[in-house]
BALOVEX-13146 format. One record per residue (C-alpha): residue in three letters; x negated, y negated, z; residue number from 1. Coordinates in pm, whole numbers, plus 32768, in hexadecimal, padded with zeros to 4 digits. Example, Ala and Ser with C-alpha at 12.3 -4.5 7.8 and 13.67 -1.06 7.14 Angstrom:
BALOVEX-13146
<rest=ala; x=7B32; y=81C2; z=830C; nr=1>
<rest=ser; x=7AA9; y=806A; z=82CA; nr=2>
***
This chain:
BALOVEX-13146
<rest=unk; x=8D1C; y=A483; z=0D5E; nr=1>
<rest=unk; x=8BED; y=A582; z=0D51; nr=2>
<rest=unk; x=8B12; y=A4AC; z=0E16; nr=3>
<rest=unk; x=8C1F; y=A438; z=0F0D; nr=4>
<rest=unk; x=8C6D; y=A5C3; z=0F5F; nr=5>
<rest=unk; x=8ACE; y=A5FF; z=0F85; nr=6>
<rest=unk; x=8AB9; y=A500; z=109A; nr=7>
<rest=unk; x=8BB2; y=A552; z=1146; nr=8>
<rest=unk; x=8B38; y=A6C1; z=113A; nr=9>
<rest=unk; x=89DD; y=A62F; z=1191; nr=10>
<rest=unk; x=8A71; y=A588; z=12D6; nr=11>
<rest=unk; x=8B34; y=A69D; z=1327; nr=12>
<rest=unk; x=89EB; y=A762; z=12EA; nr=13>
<rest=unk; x=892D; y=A652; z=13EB; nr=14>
<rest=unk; x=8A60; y=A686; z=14C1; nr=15>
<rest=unk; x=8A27; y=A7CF; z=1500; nr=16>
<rest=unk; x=88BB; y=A7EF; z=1526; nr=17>
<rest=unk; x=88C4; y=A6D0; z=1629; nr=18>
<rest=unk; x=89FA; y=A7A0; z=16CF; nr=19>
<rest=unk; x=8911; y=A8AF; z=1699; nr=20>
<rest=unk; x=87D6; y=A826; z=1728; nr=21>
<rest=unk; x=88C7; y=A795; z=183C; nr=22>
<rest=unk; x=890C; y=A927; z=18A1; nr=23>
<rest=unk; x=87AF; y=A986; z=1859; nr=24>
<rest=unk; x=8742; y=A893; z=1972; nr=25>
<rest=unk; x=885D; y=A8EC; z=1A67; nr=26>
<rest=unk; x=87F8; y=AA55; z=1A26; nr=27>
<rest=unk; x=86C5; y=AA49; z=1A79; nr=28>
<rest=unk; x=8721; y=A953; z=1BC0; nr=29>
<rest=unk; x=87F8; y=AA66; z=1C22; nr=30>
<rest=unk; x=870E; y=AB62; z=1BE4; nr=31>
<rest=unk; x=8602; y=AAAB; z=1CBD; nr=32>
<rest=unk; x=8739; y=AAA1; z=1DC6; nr=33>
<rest=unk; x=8773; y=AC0B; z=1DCA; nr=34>
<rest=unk; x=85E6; y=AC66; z=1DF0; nr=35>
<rest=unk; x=8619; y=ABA3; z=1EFD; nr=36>
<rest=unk; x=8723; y=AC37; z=1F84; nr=37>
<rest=unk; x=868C; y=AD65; z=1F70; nr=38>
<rest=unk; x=854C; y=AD23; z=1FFB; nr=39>
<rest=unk; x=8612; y=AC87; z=2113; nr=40>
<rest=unk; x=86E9; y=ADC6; z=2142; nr=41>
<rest=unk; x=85B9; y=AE8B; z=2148; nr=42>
<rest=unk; x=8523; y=AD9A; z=224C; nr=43>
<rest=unk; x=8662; y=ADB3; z=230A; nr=44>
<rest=unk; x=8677; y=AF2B; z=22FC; nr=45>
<rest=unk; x=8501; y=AF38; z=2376; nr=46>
<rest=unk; x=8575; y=AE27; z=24A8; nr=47>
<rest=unk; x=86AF; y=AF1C; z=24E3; nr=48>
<rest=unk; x=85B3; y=B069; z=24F1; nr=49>
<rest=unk; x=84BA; y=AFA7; z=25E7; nr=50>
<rest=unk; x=85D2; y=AF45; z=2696; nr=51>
<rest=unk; x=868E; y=B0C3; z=26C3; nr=52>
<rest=unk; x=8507; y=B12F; z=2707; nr=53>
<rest=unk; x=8508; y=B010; z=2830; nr=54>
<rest=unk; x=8674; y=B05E; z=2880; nr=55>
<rest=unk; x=8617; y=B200; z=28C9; nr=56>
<rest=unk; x=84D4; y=B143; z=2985; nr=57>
<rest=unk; x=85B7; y=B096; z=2A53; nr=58>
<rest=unk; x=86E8; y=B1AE; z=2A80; nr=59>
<rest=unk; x=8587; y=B294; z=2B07; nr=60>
<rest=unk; x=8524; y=B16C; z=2BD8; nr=61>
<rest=unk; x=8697; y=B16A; z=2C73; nr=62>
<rest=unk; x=8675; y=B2C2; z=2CC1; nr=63>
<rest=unk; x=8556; y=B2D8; z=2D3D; nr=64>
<rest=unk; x=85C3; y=B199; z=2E0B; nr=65>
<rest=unk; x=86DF; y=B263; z=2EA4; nr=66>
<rest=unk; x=8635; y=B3AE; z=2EE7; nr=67>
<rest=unk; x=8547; y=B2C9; z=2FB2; nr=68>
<rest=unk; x=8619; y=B21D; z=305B; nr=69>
<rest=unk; x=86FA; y=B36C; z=30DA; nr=70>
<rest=unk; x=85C4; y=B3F5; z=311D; nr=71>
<rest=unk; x=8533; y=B2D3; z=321A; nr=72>
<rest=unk; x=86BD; y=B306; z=32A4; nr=73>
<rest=unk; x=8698; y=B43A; z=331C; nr=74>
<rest=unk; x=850B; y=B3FE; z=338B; nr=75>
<rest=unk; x=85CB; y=B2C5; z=3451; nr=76>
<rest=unk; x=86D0; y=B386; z=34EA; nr=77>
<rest=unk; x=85E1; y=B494; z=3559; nr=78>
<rest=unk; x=84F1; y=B378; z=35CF; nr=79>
<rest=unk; x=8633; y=B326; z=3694; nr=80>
<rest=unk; x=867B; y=B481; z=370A; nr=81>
<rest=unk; x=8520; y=B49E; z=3773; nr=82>
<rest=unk; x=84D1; y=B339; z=3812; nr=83>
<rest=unk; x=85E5; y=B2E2; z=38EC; nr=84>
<rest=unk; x=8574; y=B182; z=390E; nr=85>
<rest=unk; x=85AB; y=B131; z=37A8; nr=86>
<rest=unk; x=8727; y=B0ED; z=37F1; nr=87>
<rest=unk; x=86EF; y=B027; z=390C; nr=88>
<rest=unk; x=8596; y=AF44; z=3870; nr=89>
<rest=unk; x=866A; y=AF4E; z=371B; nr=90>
<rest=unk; x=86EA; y=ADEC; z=375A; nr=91>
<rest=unk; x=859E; y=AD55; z=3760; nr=92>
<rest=unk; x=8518; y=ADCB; z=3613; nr=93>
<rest=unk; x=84A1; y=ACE4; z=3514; nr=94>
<rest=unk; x=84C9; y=ABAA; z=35E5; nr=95>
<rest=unk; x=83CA; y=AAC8; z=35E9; nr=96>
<rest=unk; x=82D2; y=AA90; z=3722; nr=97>
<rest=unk; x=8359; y=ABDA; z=3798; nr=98>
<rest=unk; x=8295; y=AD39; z=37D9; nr=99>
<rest=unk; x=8308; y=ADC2; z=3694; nr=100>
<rest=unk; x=82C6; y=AC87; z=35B9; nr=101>
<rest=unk; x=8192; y=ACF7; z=3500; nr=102>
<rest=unk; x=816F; y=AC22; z=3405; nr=103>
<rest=unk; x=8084; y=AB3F; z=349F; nr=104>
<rest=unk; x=7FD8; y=AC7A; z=351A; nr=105>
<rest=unk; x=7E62; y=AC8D; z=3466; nr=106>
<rest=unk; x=7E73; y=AE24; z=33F2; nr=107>
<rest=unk; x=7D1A; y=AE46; z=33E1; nr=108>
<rest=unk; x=7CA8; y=AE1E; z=3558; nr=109>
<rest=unk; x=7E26; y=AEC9; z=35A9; nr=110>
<rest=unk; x=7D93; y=AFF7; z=34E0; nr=111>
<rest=unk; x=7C45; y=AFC1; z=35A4; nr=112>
<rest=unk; x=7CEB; y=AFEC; z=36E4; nr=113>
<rest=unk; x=7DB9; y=B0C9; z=368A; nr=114>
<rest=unk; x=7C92; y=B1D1; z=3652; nr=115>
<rest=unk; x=7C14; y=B155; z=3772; nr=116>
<rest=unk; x=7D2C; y=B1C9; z=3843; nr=117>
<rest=unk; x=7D3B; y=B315; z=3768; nr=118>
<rest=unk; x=7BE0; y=B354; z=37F2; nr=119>
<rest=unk; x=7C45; y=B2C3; z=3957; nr=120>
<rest=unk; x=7D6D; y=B3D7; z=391D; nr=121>
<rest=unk; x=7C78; y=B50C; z=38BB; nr=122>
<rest=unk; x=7BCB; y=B4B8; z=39E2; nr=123>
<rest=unk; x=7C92; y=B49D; z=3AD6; nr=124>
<rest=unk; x=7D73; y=B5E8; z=3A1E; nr=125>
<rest=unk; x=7C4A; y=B6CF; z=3AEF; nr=126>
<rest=unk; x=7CA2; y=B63C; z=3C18; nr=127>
<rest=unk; x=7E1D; y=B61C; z=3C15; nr=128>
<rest=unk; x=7F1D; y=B714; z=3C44; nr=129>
<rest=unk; x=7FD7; y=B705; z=3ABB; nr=130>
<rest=unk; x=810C; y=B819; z=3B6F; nr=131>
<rest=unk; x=8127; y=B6E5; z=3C56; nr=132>
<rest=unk; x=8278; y=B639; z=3BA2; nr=133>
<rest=unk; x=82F1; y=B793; z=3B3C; nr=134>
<rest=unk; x=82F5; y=B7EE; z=3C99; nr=135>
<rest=unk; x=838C; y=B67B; z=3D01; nr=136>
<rest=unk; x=8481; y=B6B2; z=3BFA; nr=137>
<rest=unk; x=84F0; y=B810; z=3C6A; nr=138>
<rest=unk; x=8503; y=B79F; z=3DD9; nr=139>
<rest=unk; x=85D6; y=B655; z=3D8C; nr=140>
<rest=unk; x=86A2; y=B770; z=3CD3; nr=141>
<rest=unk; x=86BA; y=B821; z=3E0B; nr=142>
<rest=unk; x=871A; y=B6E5; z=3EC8; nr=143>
<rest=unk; x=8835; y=B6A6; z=3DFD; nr=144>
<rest=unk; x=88A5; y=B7EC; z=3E27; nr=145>
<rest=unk; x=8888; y=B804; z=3F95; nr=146>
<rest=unk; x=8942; y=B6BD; z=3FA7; nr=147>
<rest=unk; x=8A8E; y=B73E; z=3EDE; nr=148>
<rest=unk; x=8A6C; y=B871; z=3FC0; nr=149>
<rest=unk; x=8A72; y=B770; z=40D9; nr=150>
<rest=unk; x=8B92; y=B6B6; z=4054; nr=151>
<rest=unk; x=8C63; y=B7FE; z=3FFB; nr=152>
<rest=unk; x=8C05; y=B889; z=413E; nr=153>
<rest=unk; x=8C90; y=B735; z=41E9; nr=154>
<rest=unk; x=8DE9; y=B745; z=412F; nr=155>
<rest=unk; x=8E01; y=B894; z=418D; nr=156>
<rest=unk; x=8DAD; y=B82E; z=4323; nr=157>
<rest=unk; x=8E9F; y=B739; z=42FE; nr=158>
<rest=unk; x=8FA4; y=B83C; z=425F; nr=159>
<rest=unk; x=8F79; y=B928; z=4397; nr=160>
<rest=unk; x=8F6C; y=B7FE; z=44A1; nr=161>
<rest=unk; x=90BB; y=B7C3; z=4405; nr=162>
<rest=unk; x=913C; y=B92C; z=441C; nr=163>
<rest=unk; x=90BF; y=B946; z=4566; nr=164>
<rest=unk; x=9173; y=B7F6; z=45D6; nr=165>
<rest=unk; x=92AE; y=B891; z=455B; nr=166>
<rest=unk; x=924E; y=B9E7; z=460A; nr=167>
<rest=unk; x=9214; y=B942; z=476B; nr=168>
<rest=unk; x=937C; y=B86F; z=4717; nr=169>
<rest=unk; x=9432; y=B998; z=46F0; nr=170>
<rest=unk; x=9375; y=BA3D; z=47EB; nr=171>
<rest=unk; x=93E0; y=B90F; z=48EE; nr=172>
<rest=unk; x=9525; y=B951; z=487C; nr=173>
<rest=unk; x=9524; y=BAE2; z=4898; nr=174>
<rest=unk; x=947C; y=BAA5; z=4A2C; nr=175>
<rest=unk; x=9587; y=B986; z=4A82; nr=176>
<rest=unk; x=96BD; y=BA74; z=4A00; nr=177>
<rest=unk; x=9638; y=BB73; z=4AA2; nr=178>
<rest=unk; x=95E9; y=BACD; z=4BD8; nr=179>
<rest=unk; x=9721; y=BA50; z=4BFD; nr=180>
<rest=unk; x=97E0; y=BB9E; z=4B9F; nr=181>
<rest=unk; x=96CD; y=BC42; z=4CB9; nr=182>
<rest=unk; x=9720; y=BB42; z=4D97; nr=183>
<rest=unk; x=98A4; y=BB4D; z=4DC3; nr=184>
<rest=unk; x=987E; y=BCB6; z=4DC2; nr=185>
<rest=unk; x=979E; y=BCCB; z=4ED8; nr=186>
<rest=unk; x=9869; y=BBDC; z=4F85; nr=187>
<rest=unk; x=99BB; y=BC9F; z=4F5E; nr=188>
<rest=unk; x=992F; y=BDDA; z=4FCB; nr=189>
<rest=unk; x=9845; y=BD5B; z=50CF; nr=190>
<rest=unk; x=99CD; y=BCC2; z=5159; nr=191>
<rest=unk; x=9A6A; y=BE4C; z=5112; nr=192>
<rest=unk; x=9981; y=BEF4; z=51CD; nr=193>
<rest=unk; x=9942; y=BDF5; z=52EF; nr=194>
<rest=unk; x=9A94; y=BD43; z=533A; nr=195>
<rest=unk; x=9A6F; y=BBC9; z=537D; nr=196>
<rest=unk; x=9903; y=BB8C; z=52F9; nr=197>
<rest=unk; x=9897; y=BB13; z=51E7; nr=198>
<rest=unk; x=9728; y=BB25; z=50F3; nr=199>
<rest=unk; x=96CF; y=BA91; z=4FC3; nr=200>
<rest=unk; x=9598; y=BA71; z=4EF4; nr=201>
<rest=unk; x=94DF; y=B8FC; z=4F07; nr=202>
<rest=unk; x=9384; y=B88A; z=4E36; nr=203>
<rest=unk; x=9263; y=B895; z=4EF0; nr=204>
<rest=unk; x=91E9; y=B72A; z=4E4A; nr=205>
<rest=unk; x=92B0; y=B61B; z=4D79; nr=206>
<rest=unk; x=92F8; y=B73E; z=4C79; nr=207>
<rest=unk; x=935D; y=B8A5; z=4C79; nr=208>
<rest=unk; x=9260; y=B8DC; z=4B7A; nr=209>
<rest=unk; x=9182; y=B8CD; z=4CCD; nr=210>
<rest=unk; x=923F; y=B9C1; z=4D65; nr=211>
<rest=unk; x=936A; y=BA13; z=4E39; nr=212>
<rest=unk; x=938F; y=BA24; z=4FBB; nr=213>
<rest=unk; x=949A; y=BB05; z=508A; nr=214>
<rest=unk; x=9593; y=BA20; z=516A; nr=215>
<rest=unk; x=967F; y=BAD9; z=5252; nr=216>
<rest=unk; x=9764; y=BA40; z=531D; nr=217>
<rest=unk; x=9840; y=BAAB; z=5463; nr=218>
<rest=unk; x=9960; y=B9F6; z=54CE; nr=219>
<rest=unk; x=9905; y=B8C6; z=53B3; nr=220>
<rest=unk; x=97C2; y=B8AA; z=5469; nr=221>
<rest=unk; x=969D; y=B8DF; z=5378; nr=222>
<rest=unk; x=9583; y=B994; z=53DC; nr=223>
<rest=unk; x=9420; y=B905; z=53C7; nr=224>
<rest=unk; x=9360; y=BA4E; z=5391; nr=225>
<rest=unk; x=93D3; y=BBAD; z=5365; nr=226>
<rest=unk; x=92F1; y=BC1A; z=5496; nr=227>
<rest=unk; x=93FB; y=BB6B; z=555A; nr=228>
<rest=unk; x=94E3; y=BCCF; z=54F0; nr=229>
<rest=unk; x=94E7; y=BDDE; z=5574; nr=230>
<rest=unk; x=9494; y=BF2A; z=54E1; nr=231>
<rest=unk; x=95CE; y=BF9E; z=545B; nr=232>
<rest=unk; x=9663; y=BE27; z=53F5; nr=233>
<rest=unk; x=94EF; y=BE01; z=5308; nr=234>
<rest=unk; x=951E; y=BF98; z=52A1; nr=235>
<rest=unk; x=9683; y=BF1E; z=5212; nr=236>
<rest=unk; x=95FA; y=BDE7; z=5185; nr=237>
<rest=unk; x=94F3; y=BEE6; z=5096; nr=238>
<rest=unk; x=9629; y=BF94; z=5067; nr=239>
<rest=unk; x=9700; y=BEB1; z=4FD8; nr=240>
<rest=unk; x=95E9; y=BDFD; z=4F12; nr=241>
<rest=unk; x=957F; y=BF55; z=4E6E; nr=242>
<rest=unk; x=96E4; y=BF77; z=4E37; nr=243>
<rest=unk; x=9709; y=BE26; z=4DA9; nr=244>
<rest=unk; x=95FE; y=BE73; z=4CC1; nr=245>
<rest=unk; x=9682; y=BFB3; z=4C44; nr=246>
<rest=unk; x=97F5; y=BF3A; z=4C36; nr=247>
<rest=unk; x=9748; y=BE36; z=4B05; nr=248>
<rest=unk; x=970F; y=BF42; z=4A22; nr=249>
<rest=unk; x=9813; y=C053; z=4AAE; nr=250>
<rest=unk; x=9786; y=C200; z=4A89; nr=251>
<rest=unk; x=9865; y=C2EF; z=4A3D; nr=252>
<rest=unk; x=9821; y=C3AA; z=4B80; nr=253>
<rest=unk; x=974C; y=C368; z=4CB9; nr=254>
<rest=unk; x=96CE; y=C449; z=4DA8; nr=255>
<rest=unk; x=9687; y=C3D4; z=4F13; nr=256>
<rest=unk; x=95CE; y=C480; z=5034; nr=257>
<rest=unk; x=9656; y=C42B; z=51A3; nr=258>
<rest=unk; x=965F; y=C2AE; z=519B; nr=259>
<rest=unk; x=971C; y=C28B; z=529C; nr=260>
<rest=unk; x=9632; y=C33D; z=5387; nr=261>
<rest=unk; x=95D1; y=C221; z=544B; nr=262>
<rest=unk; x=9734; y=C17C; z=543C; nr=263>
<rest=unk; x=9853; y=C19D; z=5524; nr=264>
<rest=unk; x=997A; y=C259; z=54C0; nr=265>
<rest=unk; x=9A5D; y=C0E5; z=5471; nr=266>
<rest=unk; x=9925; y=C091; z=539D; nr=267>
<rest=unk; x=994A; y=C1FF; z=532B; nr=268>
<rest=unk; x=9AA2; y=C1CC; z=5294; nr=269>
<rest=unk; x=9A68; y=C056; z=521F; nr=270>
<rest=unk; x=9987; y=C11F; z=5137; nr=271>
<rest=unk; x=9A79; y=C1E4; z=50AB; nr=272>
<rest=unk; x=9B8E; y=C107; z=507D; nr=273>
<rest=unk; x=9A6D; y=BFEF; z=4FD3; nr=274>
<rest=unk; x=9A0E; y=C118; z=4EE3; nr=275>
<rest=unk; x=9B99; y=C179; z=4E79; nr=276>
<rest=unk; x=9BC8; y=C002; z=4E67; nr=277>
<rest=unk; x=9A9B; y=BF5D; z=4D7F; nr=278>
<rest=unk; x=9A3F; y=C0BF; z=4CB4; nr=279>
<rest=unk; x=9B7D; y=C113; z=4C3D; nr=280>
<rest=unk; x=9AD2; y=C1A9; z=4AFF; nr=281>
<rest=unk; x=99BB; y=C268; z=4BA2; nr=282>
<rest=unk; x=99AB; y=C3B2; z=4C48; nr=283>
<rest=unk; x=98FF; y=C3C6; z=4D82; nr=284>
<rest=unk; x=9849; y=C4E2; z=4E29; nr=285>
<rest=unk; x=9800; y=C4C5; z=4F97; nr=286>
<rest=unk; x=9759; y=C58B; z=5079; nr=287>
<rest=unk; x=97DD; y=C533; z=51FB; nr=288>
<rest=unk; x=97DA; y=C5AC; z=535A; nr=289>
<rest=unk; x=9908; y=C4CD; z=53BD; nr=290>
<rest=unk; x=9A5E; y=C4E0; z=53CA; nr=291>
<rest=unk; x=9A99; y=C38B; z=5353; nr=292>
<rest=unk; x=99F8; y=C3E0; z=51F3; nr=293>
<rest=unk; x=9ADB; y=C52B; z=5207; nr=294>
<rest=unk; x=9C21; y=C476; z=523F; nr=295>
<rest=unk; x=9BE2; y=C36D; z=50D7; nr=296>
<rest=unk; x=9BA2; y=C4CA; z=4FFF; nr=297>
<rest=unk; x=9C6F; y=C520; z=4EF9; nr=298>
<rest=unk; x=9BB1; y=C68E; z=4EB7; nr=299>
<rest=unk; x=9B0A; y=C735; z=500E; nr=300>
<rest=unk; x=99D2; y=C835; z=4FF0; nr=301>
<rest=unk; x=996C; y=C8C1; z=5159; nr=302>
<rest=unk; x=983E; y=C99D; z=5159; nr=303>
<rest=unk; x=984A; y=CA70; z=52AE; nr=304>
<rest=unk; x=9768; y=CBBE; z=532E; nr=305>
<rest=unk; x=97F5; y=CCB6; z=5330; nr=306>
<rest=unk; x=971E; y=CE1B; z=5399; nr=307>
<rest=unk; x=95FB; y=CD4C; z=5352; nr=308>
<rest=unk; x=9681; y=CCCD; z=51C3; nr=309>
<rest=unk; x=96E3; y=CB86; z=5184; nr=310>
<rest=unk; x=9857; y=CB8E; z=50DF; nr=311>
<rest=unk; x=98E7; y=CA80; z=500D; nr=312>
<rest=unk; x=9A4C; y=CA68; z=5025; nr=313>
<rest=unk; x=9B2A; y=C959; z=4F31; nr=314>
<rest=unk; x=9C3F; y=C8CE; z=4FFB; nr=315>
<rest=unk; x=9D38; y=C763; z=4F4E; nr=316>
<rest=unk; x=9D92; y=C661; z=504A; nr=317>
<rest=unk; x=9EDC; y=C5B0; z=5072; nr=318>
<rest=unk; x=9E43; y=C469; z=4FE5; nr=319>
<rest=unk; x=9E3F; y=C4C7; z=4E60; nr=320>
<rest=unk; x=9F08; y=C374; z=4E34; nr=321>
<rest=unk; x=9E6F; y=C335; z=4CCD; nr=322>
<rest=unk; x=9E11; y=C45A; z=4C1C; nr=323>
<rest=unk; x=9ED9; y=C3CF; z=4AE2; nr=324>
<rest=unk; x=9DC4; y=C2C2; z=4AA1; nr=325>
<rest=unk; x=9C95; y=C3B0; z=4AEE; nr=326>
<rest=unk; x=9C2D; y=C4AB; z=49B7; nr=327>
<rest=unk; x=9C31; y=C606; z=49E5; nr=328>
<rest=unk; x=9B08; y=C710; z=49E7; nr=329>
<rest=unk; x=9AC8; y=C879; z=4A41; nr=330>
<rest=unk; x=9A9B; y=C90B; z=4B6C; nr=331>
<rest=unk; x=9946; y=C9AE; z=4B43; nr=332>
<rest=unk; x=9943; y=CA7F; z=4C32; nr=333>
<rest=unk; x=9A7D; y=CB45; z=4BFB; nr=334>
<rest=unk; x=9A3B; y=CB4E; z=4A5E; nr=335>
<rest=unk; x=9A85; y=CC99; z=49D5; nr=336>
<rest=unk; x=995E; y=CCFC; z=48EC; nr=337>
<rest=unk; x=99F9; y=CE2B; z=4860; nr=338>
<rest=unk; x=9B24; y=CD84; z=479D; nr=339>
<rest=unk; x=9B75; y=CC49; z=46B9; nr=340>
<rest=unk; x=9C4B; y=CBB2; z=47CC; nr=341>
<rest=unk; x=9BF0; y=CAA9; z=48E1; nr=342>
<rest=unk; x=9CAF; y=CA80; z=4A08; nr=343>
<rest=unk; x=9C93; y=C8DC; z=4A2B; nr=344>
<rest=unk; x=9C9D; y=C838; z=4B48; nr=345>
<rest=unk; x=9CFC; y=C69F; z=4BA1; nr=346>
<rest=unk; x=9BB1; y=C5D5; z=4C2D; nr=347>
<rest=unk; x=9C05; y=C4D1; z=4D11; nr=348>
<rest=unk; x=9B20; y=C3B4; z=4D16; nr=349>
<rest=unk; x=9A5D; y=C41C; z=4E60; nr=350>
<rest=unk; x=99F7; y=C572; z=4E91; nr=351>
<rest=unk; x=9965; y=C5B4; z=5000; nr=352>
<rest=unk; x=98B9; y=C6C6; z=5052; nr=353>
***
């Protein structure tokens, strides 16, 4: 019984040193696996510092990458700024069998020439005038300048062509309203003050821009010339067209000095009845020797010598006929300075002295 309970103790014993020795070995295999591990983490750790060391490389690389490339930006866009061909030439840059391909180019004999030409340049700098394109450049300034002027200056002709255009219409217009006002006036008292006859105004070319001619006719007859008048027909044909003129733009008052001097006395009187019948609105003063003139007065002054002094004496006709439509004023000469009152007196619309 003894002996049976040793062995088994004994293979229990063997049981557990094998299971033992079993651990033991897997111990020291996972042992060996963790040194590894470790030597590989520290491997790894050293990979991942030469890395972040490559990585800051790189991120200063970048940068610097960037800085350079805003930098040859701005040296490009004043290249641009400065070299106005650049934008048109652009197009043909980096194409090959072109001016600007220079890869083929050998850099060596471009350098060569390219001192060359420096010296050609220092050379020829004593003899050439460097203010040359400065001065080009300020006078193509000036050019451009000049031609705005030019082109502000021709809007602005064509601006006053057009004001003038409408200045001459209206002026065409003003000249043909009042040559036809002129016209029927002169006509109607050309008629008034010579009974039967007739005058009008006529252009002198295809226009009356060219100027106007006097026709006067007698019995329907027109005249060819006004030499074929006589005296006193062509001194009422000055008349009336004075009159004519006048009667466009109507004065308050008129003052007229023996017209009718070399008229007879039925001219005489066709004067006064033409002035009460086309200046209703004007006052007239006229100086006269005839009777005629006398007889179409509303308001008489006679001057006479008497004892060697001329006397003015006021004197009212039988023909005041329409002192209602003619205003009123005061008769200077019999205004009394020494009071506030004024005697008034009616003004007829001839006054013959």
């Amino acid at each position: 019984m003894r002996l049976k309970k040793k062995e088994d103790l004994e293979n229990e014993y063997n049981n557990l040193k094998s299971s033992l020795e079993t651990k033991k070995s897997a111990q020291m295999m996972t042992d060996s696996n963790i040194a590894q591990l470790i030597a590989q983490r520290d491997s790894n750790l050293k990979n991942i510092s030469d890395h972040q060391v490559n990585i800051k490389k790189l991120e200063h690389q970048i940068a610097s990458y960037h800085a350079s490339k805003d930098q040859a930006k701005k040296h490009v866009n004043h290249l641009r700024k400065q070299h106005a061909w650049i934008e048109h030439e652009q197009q043909f840059f980096g194409k090959s069998d072109g001016d600007y391909d220079f890869e083929p180019k050998n850099v060596k004999k471009i350098l060569e020439r390219l001192g060359q030409a420096e010296e050609g340049q220092e050379k020829l700098s004593k003899l050439i005038n460097k203010k040359a394109v400065t001065m080009f450049e300020k006078a193509q300034k000036e050019y451009e300048d000049l031609i705005k002027k030019k082109n502000q200056i021709e809007a602005d002709k064509a601006q006053i062509e057009n004001f003038i255009k409408e200045l001459d219409k209206k002026k065409n217009e003003a000249l043909q309203k009042t040559w036809g006002k002129v016209d029927k006036d002169f006509g109607s008292i050309f008629s008034t003050l010579l009974p039967g006859a007739k005058a009008k105004l006529v252009p002198a070319g295809k226009s009356f821009l060219e100027g106007l001619c006097v026709k006067v006719a007698f019995g329907g007859i027109w005249k060819e010339s006004l030499s074929e008048l006589s005296g006193g027909q062509r001194s009422l044909v000055s008349l009336s067209l004075v009159l004519s003129l006048l009667l466009f733009k109507p004065a308050p008052m008129y003052i007229l000095d023996e017209i009718d001097s070399a008229l007879d006395l039925s001219h005489t009187q066709n004067i006064g009845e033409m002035i009460k019948t086309h200046f209703t609105q004007s006052q007239f003063i006229v100086i006269s020797l005839k009777e005629g003139m006398f007889n179409n007065a509303n308001v008489l002054f006679t001057v006479k010598n008497l004892n060697g002094a001329s006397v003015v004496s006021r004197s009212e006709t039988k023909q005041r006929t329409r002192t209602s439509s003619v205003p009123q004023r005061n008769d200077l000469k019999k205004r009394k300075r020494n009071t506030n009152e004024e005697e008034e007196q009616s003004i007829p619309e001839a006054d013959n002295e």
